[in-house]
N, C-alpha and C positions, 0 to 999 in steps of 0.2 A: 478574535477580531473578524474572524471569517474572511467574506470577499470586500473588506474594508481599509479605511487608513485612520492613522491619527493625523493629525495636525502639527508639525515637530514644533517644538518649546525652541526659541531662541537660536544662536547661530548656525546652518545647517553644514558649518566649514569647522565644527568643534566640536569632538568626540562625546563632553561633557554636556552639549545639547540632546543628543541622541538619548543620553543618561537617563536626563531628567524629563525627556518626550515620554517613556517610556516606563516612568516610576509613575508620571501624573495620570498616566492610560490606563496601568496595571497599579493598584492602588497596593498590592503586596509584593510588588516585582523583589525580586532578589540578583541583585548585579554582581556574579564572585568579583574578587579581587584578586590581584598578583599574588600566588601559593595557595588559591582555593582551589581542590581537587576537579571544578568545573571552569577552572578560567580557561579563555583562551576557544579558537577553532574545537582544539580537542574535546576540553573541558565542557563547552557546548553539546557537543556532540553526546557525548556521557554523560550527559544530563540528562540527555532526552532517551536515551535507547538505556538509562536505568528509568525513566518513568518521574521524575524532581521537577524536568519542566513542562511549560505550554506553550513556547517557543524558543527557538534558539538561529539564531544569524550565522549559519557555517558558511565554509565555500565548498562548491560542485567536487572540490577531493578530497572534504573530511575525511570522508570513509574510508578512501586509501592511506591516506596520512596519518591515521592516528589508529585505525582498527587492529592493523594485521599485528597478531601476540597476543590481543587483549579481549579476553572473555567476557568482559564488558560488551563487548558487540552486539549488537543483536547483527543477522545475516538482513544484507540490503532485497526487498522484494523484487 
């Protein structure tokens, strides 16, 4: 998307809009579900630092939150 936006699909107060803003944008998106190795803050996060996604929605403590143990990390620049 670069320095750009989508347009969000339907209620911007329902989780399920963001979904589907975001399948219609990204024509392959892949959203995990509850017990996919990338759901969730964390799951985002290791998605991206193994190299699976082209974005991912954390918050500013991902990297404290879910890194320290896991060699999954890659080190923050």
């Amino acid at each position: 998307m670069g320095r750009a936006w989508s347009k969000g699909s339907g209620d911007e107060e329902n989780i399920d809009s963001l979904r589907t803003t975001i399948e219609n944008h990204f024509g392959n998106a892949s959203i995990p579900g509850s017990g996919d190795v990338y759901y969730g803050y964390g799951g985002a996060f290791r998605c991206m630092t193994e190299g699976f996604g082209d974005v991912a929605f954390v918050k500013t403590t991902s990297y404290g939150d879910h890194c320290e143990g896991n060699d999954w990390c890659l080190e923050p620049l």
